[in-house]
C-alpha positions as CSV (number, residue, x, y, z in Angstrom):
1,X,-14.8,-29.5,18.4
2,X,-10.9,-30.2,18.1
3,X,-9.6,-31.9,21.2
4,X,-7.1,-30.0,23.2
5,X,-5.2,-31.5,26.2
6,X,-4.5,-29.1,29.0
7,X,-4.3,-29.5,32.8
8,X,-7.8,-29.1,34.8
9,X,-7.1,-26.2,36.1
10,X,-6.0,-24.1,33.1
11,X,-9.6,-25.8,31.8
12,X,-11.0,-23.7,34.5
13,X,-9.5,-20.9,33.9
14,X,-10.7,-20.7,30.2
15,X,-13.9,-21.3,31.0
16,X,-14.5,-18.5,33.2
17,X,-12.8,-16.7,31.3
18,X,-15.3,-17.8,28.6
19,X,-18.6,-17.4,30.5
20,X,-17.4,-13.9,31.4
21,X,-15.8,-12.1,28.7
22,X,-13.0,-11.0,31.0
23,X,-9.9,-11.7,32.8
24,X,-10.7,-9.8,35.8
25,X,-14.5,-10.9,36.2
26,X,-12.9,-14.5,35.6
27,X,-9.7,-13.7,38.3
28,X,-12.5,-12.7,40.6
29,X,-14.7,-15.6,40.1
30,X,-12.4,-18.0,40.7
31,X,-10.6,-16.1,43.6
32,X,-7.2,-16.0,42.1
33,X,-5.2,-13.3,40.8
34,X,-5.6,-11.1,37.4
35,X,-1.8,-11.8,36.5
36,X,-2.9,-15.7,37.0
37,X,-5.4,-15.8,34.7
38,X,-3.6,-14.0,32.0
39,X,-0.9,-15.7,32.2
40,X,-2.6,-18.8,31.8
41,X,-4.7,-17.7,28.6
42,X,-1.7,-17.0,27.5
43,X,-0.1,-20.9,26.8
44,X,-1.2,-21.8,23.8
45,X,-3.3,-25.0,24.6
46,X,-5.6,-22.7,26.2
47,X,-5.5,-20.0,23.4
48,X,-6.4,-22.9,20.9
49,X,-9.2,-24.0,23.2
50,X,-11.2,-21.0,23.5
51,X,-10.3,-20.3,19.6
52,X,-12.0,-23.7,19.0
53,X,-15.6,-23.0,21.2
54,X,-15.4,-19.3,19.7
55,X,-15.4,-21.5,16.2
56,X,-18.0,-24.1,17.5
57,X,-20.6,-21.5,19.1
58,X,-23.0,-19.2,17.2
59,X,-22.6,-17.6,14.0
60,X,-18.6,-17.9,14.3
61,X,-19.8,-21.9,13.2
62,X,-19.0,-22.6,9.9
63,X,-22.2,-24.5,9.3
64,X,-24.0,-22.0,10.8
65,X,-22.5,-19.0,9.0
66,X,-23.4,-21.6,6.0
67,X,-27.0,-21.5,6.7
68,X,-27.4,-17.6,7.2
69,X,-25.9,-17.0,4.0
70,X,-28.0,-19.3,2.0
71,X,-30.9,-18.0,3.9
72,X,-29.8,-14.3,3.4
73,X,-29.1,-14.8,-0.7
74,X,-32.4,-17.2,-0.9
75,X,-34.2,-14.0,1.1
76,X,-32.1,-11.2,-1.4
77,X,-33.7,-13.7,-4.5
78,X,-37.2,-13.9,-3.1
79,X,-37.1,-10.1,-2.6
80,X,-36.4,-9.8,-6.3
81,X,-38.6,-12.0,-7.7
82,X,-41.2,-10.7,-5.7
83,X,-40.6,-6.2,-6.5
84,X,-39.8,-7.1,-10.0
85,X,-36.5,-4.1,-9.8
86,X,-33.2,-5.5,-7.6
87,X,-29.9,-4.8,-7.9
88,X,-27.7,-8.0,-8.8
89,X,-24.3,-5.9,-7.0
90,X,-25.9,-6.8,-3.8
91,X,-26.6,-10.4,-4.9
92,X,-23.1,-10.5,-6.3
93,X,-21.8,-9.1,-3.0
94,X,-23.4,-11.6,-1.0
95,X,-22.3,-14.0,-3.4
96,X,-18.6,-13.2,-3.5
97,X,-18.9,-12.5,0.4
98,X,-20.0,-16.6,0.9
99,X,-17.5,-18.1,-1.8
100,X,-14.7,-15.6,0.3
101,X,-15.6,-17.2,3.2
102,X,-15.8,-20.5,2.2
103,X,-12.3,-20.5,1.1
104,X,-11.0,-19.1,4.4
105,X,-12.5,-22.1,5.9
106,X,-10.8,-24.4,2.7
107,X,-7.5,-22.9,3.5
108,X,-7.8,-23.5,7.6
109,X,-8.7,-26.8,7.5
110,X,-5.8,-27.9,4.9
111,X,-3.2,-26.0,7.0
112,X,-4.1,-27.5,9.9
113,X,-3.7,-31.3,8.4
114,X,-1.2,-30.6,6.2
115,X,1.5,-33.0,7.5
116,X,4.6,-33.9,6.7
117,X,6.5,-37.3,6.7
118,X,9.7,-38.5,5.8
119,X,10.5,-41.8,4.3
120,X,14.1,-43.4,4.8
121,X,14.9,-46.4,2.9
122,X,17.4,-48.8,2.9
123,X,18.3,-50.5,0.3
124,X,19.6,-54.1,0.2
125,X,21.8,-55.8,-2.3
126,X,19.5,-58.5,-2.1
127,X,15.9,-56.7,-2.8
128,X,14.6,-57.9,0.4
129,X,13.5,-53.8,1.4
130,X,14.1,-52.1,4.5
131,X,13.0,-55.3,6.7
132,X,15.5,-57.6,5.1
133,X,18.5,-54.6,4.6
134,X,17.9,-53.3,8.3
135,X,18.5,-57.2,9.5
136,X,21.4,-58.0,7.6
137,X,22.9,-54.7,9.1
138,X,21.7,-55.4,12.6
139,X,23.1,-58.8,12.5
140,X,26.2,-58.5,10.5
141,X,27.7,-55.7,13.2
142,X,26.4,-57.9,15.8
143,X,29.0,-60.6,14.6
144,X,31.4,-58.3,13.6
């Protein structure tokens, strides 16, 4: 699971939220206001929290989702093999329905670590990079 930092209490908050499916059961569980608790599922440390345990638990798990597939296509093959007469659209479907999937989860994980950096350089006359150039400068307007 991703870590997300977030204050204790907004921690709390999610997870009530999160063991009861709703913002009033979670308001009255915690004996605070409805308004409260929405408006702290609504900052988005705590959005990206219960994203990430929605992602982590059950079949919403990418290695789980993983597993169920192959089982379901090894299951659709077996079925085939076995009554002689299936229809490959349903294999193909199933198919296309795990590659479609599998990219979804290609595409999320690059966007999410796709980062960006800048390099500045300076040059210096005398090839020594951006330590030497960065010195000169520092100590030739110190003198100056």
């Amino acid at each position: 699971m991703k870590l997300v930092k977030m204050a204790p209490e907004n921690l709390e908050v999610a997870n009530a939220y999160l063991s009861s499916g709703s913002a009033a059961f979670a308001a009255n569980s915690l004996g605070i206001t409805q308004d409260m608790v929405l408006h702290i599922l609504e900052k988005s440390e705590v959005k990206e929290y219960i994203n990430s345990v929605y992602l982590d638990q059950g079949y919403r798990n990418r290695f789980r989702l993983a597993d169920l597939l192959d089982e379901v296509i090894e299951n659709k093959l077996q079925e085939a093999r076995d009554s002689d007469v299936y229809s490959s659209k349903d294999l193909v479907d199933i198919i296309a329905l795990a590659h479609k999937i599998s990219s979804d989860h290609s595409k999320e994980a690059k966007s999410t670590t796709n980062i960006k950096q800048q390099n500045v350089q300076i040059n210096s006359p005398f090839g020594e990079g951006n330590y030497g150039a960065l010195m000169e400068k520092l100590l030739g307007e110190g003198t100056a």
